[in-house]
Biopython code that builds the backbone (N, CA, C, O; Angstrom):
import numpy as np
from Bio.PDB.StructureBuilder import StructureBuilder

atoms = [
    (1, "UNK", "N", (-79.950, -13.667, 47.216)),
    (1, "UNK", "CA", (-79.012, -13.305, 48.264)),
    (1, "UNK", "C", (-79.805, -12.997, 49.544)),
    (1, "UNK", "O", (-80.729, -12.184, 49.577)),
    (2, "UNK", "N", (-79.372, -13.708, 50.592)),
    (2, "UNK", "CA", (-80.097, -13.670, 52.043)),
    (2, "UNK", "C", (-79.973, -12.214, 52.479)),
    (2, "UNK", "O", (-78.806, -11.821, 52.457)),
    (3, "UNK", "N", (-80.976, -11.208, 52.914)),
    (3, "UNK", "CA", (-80.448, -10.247, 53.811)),
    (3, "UNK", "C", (-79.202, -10.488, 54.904)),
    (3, "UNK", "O", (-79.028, -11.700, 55.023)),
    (4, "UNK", "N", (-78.602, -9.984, 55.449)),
    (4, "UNK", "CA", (-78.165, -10.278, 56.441)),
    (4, "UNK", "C", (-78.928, -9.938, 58.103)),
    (4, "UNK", "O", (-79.894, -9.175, 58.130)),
    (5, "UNK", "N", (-78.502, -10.448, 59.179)),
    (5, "UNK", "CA", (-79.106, -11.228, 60.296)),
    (5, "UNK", "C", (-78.834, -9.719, 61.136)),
    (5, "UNK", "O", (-77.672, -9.395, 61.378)),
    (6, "UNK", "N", (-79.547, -9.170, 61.396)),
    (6, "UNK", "CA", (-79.310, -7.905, 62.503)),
    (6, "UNK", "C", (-79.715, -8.393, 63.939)),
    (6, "UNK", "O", (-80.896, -8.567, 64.237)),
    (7, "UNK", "N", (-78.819, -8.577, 64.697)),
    (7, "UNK", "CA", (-79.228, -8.930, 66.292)),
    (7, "UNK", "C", (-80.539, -7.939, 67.019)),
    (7, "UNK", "O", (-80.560, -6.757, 66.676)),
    (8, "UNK", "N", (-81.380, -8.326, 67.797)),
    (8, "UNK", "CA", (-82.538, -7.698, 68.038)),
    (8, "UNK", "C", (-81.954, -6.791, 69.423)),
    (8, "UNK", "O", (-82.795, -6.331, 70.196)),
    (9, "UNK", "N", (-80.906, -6.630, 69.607)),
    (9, "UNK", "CA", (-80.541, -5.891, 70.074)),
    (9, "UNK", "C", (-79.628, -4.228, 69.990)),
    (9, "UNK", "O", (-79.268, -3.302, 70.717)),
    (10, "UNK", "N", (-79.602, -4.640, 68.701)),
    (10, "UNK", "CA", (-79.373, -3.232, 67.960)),
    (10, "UNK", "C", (-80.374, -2.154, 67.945)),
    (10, "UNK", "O", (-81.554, -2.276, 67.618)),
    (11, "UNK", "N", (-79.721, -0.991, 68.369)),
    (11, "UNK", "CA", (-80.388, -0.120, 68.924)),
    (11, "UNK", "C", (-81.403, 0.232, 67.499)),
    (11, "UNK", "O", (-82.497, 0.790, 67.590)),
    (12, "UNK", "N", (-80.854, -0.166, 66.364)),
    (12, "UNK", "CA", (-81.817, 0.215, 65.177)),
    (12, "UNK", "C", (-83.060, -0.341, 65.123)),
    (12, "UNK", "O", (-83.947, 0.204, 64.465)),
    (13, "UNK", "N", (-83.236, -1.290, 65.689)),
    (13, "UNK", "CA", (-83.783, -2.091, 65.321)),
    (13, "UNK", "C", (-85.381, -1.955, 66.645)),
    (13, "UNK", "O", (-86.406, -2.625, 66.523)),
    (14, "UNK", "N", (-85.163, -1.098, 67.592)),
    (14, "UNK", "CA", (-85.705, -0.674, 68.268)),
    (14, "UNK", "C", (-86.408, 0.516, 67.722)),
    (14, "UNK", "O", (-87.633, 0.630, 67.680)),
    (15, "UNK", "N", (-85.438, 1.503, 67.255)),
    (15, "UNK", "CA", (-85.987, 2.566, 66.407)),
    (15, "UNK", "C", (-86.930, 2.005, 65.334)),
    (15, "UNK", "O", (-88.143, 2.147, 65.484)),
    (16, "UNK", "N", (-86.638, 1.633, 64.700)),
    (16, "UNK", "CA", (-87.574, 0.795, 63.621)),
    (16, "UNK", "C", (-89.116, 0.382, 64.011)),
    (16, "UNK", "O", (-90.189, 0.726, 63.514)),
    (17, "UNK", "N", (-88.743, -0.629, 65.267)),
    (17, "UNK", "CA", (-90.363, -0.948, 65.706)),
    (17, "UNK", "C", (-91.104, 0.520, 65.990)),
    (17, "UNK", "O", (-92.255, 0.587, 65.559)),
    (18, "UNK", "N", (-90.659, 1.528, 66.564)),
    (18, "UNK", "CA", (-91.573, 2.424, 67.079)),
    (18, "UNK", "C", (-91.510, 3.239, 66.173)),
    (18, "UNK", "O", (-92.211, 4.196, 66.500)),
    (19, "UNK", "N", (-90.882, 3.460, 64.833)),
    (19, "UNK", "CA", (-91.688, 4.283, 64.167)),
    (19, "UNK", "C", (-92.592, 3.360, 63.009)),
    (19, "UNK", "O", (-93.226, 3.877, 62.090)),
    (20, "UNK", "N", (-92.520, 2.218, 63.213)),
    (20, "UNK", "CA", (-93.786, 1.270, 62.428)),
    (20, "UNK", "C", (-94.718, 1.183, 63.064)),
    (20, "UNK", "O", (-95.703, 1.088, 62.333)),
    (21, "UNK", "N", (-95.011, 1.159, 64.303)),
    (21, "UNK", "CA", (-96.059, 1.332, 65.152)),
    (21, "UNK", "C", (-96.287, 2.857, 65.078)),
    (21, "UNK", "O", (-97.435, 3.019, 64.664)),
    (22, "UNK", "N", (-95.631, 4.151, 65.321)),
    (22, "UNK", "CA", (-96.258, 5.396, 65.172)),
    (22, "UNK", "C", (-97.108, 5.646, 63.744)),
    (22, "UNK", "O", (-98.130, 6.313, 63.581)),
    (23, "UNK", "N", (-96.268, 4.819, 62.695)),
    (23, "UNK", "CA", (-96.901, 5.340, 61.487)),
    (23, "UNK", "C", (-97.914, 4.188, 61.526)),
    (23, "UNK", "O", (-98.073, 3.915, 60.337)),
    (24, "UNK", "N", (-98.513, 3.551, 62.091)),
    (24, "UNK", "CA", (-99.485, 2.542, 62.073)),
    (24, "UNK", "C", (-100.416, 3.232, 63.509)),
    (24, "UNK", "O", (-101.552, 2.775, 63.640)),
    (25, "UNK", "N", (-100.084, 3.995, 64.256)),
    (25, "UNK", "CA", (-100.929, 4.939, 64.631)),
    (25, "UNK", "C", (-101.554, 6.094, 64.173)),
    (25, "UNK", "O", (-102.693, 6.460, 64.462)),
    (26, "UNK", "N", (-100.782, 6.634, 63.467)),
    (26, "UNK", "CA", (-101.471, 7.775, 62.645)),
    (26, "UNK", "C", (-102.028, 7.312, 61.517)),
    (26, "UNK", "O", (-102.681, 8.145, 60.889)),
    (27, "UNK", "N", (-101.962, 6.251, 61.084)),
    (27, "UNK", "CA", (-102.621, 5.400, 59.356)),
    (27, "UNK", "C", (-103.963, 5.088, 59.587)),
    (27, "UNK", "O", (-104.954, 5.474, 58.966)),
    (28, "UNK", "N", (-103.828, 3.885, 61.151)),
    (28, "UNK", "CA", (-104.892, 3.280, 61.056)),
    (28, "UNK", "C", (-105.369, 3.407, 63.132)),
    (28, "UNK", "O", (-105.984, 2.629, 63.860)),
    (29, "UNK", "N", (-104.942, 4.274, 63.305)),
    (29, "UNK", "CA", (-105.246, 4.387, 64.787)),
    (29, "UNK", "C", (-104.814, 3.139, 65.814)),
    (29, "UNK", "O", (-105.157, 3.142, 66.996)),
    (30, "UNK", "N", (-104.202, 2.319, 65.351)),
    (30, "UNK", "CA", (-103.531, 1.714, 66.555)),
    (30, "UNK", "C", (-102.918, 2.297, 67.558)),
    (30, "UNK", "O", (-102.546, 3.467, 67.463)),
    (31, "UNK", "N", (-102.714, 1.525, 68.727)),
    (31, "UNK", "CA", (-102.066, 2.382, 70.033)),
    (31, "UNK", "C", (-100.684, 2.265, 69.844)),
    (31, "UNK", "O", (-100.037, 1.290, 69.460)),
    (32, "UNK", "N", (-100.257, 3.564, 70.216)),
    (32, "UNK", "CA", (-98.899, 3.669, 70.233)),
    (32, "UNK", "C", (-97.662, 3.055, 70.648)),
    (32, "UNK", "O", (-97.927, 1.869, 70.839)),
    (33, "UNK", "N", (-96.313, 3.293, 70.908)),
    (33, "UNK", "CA", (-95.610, 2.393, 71.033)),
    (33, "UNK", "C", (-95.905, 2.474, 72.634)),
    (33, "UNK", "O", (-95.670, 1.481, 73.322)),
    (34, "UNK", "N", (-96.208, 3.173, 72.978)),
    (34, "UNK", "CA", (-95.641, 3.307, 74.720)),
    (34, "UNK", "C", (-97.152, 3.199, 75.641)),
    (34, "UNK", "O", (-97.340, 3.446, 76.832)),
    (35, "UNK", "N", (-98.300, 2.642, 74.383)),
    (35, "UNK", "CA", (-99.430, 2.527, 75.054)),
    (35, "UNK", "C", (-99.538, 1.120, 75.282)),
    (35, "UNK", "O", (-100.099, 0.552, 76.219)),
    (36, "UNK", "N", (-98.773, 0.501, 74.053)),
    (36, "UNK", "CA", (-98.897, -1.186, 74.029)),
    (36, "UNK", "C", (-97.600, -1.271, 75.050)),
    (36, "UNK", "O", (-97.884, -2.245, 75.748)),
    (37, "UNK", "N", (-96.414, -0.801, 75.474)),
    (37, "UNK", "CA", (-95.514, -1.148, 76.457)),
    (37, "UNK", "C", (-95.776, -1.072, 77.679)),
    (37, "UNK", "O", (-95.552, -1.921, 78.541)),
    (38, "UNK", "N", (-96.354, 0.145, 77.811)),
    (38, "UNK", "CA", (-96.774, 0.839, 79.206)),
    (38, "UNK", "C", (-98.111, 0.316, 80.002)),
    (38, "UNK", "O", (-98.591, 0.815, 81.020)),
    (39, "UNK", "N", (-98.534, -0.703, 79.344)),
    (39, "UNK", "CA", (-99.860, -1.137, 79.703)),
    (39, "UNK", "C", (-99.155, -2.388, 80.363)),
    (39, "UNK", "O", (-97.992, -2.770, 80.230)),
    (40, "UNK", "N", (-100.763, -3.214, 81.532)),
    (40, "UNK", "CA", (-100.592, -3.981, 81.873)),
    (40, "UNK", "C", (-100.621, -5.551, 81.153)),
    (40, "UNK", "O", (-101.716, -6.039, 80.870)),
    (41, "UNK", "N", (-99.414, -6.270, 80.892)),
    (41, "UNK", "CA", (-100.019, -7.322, 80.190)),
    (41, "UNK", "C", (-101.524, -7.668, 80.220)),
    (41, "UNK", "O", (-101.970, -8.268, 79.242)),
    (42, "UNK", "N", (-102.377, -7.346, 81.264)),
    (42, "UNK", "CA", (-103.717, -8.371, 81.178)),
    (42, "UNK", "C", (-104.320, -7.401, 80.411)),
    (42, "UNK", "O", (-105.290, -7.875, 79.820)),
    (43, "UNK", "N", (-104.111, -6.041, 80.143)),
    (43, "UNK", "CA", (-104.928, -5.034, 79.804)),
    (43, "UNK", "C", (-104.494, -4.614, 78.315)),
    (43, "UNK", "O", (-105.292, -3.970, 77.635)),
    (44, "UNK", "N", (-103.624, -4.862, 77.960)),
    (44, "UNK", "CA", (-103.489, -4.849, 76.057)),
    (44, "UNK", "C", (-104.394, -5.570, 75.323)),
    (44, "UNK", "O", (-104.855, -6.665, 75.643)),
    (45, "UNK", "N", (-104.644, -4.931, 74.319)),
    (45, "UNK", "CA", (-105.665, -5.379, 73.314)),
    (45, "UNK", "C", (-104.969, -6.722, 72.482)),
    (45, "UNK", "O", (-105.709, -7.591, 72.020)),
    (46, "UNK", "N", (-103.607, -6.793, 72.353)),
    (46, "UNK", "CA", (-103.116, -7.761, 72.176)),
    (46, "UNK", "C", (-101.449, -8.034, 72.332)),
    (46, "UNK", "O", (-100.848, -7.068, 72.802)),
    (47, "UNK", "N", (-100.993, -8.686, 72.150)),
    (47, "UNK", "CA", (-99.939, -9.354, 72.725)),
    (47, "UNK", "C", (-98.848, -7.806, 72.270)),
    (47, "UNK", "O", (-99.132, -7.381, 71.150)),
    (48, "UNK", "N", (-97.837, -7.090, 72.922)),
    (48, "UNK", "CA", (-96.916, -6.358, 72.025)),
    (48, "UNK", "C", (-95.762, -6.706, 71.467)),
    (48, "UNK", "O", (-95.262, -7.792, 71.758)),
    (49, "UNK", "N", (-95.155, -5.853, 70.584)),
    (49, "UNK", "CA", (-93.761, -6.428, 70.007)),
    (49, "UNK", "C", (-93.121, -6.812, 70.737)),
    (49, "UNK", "O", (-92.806, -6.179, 71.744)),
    (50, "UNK", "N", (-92.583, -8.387, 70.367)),
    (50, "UNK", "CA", (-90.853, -8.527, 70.951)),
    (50, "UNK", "C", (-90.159, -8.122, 71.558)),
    (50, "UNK", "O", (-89.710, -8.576, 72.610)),
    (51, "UNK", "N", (-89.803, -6.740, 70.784)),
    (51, "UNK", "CA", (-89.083, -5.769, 71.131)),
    (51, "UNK", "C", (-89.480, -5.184, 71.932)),
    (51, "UNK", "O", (-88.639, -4.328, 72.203)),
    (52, "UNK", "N", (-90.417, -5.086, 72.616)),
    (52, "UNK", "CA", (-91.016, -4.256, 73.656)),
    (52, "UNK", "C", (-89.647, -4.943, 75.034)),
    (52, "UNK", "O", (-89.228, -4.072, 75.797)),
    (53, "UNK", "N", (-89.358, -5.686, 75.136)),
    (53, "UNK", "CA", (-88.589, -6.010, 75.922)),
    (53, "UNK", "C", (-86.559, -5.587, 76.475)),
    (53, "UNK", "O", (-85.729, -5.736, 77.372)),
    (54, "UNK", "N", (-86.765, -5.065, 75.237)),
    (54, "UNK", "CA", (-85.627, -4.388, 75.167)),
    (54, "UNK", "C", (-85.484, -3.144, 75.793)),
    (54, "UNK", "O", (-84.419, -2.532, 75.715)),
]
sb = StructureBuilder()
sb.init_structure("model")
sb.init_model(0)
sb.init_chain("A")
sb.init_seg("    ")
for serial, (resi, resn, name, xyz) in enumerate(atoms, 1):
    if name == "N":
        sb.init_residue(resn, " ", resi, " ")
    sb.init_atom(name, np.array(xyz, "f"), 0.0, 1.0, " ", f" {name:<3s}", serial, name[0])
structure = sb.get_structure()
């Protein structure tokens, strides 16, 4: 049985990315959600979520 399709615009689904990125900051020290958003594209270590656009 397929999950079903959650639009990437659901506010959950926002919540979700930033606490997978917080708990992937405190696990393994990645930058946070608002360090990979808040930065300048040329200046991220690498590309950020999708969702960063929302």
């Amino acid at each position: 049985m397929p999950l079903p399709q959650i639009p990437l615009d659901d506010p959950r689904v926002l919540a979700l990315a930033k606490a997978r990125q917080q708990l992937a900051h405190e696990g393994a020290l990645c930058p946070t959600w608002e360090e990979l958003t808040m930065a300048a594209p040329s200046t991220r270590p690498f590309p950020a979520s999708p969702y960063s656009g929302l």
